[in-house]
N, C-alpha and C positions, 0 to 999 in steps of 0.2 A: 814491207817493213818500213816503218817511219824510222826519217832519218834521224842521225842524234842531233843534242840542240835543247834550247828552250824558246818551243814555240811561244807567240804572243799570247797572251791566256782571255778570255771572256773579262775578268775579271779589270787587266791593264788596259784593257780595248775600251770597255765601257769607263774604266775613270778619266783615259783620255779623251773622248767624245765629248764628259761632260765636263770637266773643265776646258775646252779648245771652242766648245757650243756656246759655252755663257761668260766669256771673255767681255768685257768691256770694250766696246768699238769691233774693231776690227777680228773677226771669228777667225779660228785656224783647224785643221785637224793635219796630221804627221803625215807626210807624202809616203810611208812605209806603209800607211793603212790601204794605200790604193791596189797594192799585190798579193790580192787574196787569189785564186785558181781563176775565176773569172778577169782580175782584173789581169793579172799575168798575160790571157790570153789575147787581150783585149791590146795591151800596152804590144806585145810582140805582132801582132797585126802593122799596128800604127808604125812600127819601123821600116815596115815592104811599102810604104805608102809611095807615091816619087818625091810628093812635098817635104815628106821629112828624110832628109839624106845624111843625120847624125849616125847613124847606124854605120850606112855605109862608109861614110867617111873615116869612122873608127876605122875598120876593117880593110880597108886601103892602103892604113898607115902602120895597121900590125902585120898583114901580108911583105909590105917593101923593105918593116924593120924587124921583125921577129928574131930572124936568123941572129942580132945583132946582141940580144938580151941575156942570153947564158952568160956571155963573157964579159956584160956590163952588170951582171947581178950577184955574182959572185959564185955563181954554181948551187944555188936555193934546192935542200931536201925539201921542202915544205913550197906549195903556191897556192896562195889563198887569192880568192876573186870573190870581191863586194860587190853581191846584188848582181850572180854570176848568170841568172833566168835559165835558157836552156844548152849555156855553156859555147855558142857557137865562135864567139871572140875567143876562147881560150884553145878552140880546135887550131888556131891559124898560132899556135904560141907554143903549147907545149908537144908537138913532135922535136921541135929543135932540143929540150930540156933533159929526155929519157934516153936520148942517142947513148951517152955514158953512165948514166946512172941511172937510177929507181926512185921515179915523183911521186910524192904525195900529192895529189890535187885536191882541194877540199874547196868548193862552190860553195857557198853562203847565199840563200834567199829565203824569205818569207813564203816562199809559195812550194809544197809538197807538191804537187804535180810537175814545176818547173824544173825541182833537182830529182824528181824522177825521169824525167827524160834529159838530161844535164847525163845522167847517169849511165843512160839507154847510148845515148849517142857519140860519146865519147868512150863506151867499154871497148873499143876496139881498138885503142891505142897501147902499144907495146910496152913494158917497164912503167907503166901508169897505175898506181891506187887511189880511186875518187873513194874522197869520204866526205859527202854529202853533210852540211850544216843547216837544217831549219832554223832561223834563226835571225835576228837583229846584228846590224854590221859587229859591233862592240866586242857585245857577247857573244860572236861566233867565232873571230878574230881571236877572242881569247882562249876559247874551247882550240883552234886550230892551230896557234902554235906552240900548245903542247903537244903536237905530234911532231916537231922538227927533231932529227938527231941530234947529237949532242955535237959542238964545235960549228953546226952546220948552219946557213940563212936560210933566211924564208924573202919570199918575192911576195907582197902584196900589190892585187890586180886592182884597181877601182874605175873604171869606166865606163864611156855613154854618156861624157857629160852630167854625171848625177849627181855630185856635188852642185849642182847650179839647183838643185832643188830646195836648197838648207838657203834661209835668211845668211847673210854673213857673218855674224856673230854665232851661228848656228854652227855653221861649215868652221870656225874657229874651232870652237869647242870641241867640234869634231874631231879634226886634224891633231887638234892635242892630246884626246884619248887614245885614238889610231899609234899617235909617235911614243904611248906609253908602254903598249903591245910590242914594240921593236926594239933587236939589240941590235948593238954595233954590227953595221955589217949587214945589215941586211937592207931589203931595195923597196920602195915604193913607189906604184907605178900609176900615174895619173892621166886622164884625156879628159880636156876642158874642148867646150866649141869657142869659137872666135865669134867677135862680136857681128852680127848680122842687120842687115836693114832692117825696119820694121814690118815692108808689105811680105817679105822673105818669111818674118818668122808667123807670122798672122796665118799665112798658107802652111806652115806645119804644125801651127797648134791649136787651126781652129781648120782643118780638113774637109773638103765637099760632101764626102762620104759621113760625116760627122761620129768616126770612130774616137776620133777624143772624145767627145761632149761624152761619149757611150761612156767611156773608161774615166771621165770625172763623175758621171751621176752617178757610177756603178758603188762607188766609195759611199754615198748615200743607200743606196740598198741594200747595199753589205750589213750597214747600220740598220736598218728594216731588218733585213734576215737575221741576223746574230742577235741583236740585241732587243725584237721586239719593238722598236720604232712605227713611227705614220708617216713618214715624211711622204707628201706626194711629188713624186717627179715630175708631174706635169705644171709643177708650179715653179721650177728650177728650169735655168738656162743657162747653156756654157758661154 
């Protein structure tokens, strides 16, 4: 059963490519196109890597503070997580949440395979109902908090450092449609990385194994596959 949602369509995908393709100067395409089911797979590899330790890091800091977030969030019916992949950050979060009461979980991601097992892996938790979102952060956020109670908040999750993927005018804009989604009262929850040396980040984002270069050129082949494209890979380098 495909989750609910408004998948990315053929249609928005291919007008994106060609205006981000034929920009003047400088080319762009949307870091959301890079999480199709392959690239998903690809991106959750690259977190087990040692070089890249943003994952774990995350997961360190919701282990130590988890317990601490029911009673700083106001007690949220609803917990929505942007760009929640196969949920494993939210495993170390919401047992403290359902102790008293009955969560709605809803995961937001582009990739139908990721909130299938998003779905799989977290069904084992008590007073939990996952309602899987395929979907664009915005528009899933939207669709998600009409399922909050009525009087009740919602805790929005966004983590992994993924805000660092939006130009900063980008991540603006963002932040101010996310804060249009929220009433009084309710909690948003953010993890940025600290600024790092540069031979630091070079080792996580260009890896011996060359599982990024994989998970950037895959965004090209996507293009190839969906849409009919030529692009040769062997002429691209990460």
């Amino acid at each position: 059963m495909r989750p609910p949602g408004h998948p990315i369509s053929i249609t928005e995908f291919e007008s994106d490519v060609c205006v981000g393709l034929t920009k003047p100067g400088q080319k762009e395409l949307y870091s959301k196109y890079f999480y199709d089911d392959l690239g998903t797979a690809l991106f959750e590899a690259i977190t087990l890597l040692p070089e890249y330790g943003l994952t774990r890091a995350d997961l360190r800091l919701l282990q130590q503070h988890a317990q601490e977030l029911p009673g700083r969030s106001g007690h949220p019916s609803v917990i929505v997580e942007l760009g929640s992949g196969s949920g494993d950050k939210a495993r170390e979060i919401l047992p403290y949440f359902v102790v008293e009461q009955r969560i709605t979980y809803c995961p937001i991601d582009l990739s139908g395979a990721a909130l299938s097992r998003c779905q799989r892996d977290l069904d084992d938790i008590r007073n939990l109902e996952i309602v899987p979102i395929e979907d664009s952060y915005i528009r899933g956020l939207t669709s998600a908090s009409k399922l909050r109670k009525a009087g009740t908040s919602m805790l929005v999750l966004f983590l992994g450092s993924s805000i660092g993927n939006f130009e900063p005018h980008v991540a603006q804009s963002f932040l101010r449609a996310l804060r249009e989604n929220l009433k009084t009262g309710d909690v948003f929850l953010l993890s940025t990385d600290l600024v790092k040396p540069v031979e630091r980040m070079l080792a996580a984002y260009d890896d011996p194994l060359g599982l990024t270069a994989a998970f950037n050129l895959n965004l090209l082949a996507r293009i190839n596959r969906v849409l009919g494209s030529s692009f040769d890979l062997s002429n691209f380098q990460h």
